[in-house]
C-alpha positions in Angstrom: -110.1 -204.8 23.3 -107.3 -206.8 20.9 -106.6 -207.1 17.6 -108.5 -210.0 17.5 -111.6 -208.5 18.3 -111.4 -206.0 16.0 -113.2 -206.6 12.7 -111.7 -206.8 9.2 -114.2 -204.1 7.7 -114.0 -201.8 10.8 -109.9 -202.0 10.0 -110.5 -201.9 6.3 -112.9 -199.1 6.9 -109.7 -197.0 8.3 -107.3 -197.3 5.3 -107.1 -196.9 1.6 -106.1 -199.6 -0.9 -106.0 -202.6 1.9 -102.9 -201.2 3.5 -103.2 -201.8 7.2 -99.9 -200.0 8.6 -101.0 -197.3 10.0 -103.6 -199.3 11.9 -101.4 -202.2 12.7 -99.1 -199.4 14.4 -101.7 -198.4 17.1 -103.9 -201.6 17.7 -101.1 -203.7 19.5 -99.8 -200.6 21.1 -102.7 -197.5 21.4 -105.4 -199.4 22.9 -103.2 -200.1 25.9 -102.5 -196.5 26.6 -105.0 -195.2 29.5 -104.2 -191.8 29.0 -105.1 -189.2 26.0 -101.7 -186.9 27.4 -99.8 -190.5 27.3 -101.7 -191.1 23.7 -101.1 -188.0 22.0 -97.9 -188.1 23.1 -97.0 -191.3 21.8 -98.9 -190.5 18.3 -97.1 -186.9 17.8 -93.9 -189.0 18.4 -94.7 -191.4 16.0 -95.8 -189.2 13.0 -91.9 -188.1 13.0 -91.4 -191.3 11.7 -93.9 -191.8 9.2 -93.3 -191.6 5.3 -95.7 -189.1 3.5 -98.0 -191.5 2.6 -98.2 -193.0 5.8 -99.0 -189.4 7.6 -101.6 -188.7 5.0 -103.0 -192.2 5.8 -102.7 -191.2 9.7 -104.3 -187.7 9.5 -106.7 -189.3 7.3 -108.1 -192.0 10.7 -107.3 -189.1 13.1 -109.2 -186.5 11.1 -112.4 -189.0 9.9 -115.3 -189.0 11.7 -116.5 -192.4 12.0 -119.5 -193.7 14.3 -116.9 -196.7 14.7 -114.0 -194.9 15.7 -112.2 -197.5 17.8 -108.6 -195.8 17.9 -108.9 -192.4 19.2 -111.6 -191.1 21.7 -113.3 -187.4 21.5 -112.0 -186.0 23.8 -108.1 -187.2 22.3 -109.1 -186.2 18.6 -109.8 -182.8 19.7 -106.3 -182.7 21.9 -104.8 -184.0 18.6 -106.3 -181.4 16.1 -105.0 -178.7 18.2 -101.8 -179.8 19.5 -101.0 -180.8 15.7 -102.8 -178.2 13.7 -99.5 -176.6 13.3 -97.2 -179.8 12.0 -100.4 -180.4 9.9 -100.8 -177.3 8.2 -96.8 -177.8 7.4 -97.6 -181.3 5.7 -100.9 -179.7 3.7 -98.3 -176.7 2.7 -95.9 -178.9 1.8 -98.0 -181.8 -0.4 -100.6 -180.3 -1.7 -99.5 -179.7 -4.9 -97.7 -183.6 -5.1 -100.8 -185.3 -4.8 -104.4 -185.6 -7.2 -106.8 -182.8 -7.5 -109.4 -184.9 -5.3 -106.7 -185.5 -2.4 -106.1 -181.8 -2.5 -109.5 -181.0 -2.4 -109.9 -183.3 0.5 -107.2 -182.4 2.3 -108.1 -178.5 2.3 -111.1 -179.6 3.5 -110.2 -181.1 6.1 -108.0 -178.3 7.2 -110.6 -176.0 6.4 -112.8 -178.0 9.1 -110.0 -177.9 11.7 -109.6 -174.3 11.3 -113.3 -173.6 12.0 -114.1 -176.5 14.7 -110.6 -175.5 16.6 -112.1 -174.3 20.3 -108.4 -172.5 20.3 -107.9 -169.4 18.8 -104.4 -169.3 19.9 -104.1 -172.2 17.2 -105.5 -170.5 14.3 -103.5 -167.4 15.6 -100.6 -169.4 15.5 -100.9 -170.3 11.5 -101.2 -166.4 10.9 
């Protein structure tokens, strides 16, 4: 699959206010990773080089759970929520109170979700 066969509303679908970055970042360069140790690599690596908004904007297509999910299999996502629960909880810390009451309420959810879906109790162990 190429960016060219990728449909504007899935990509729309991914990110708020038209702003295709984030996606842009992994079409030309995720899809041609084979493996999810090589992906979330690659994605870990590139969050230390994200602005805010473009982390919440990444969390936000990691974290979403969309029939259409083109970026990041299952199996990766999971890997991802784990491996990152840590650096994430550190970015929730650290902006929730900077942001809207809804994008708070969002992103506590979210972590909220993680917490509870996390198959690793050394993770949650880990934020204690």
């Amino acid at each position: 699959m190429n960016s060219d066969e990728i449909p504007e509303d899935v990509v729309r679908a991914f990110c708020d206010n038209d702003d295709y970055k984030i996606v842009e970042i992994f079409i030309n360069q995720y899809l041609s990773i084979a493996s999810d140790v090589c992906a979330t690599e690659y994605i870990l690596n590139k969050i230390k080089t994200l602005n805010t908004q473009e982390i919440s904007e990444l969390f936000s297509l990691i974290y979403t759970d969309y029939d259409h999910f083109f970026l990041i299999s299952d199996g990766l996502r999971w890997k991802l929520k784990e491996l990152s629960l840590a650096k994430y909880a550190q970015f929730i810390e650290k902006n929730l109170w900077s942001v809207d009451e809804d994008t708070q309420d969002r992103l506590w959810s979210e972590f909220v979700d993680i917490i509870y879906s996390s198959n690793d109790s050394s993770v949650i162990f880990e934020l204690l």
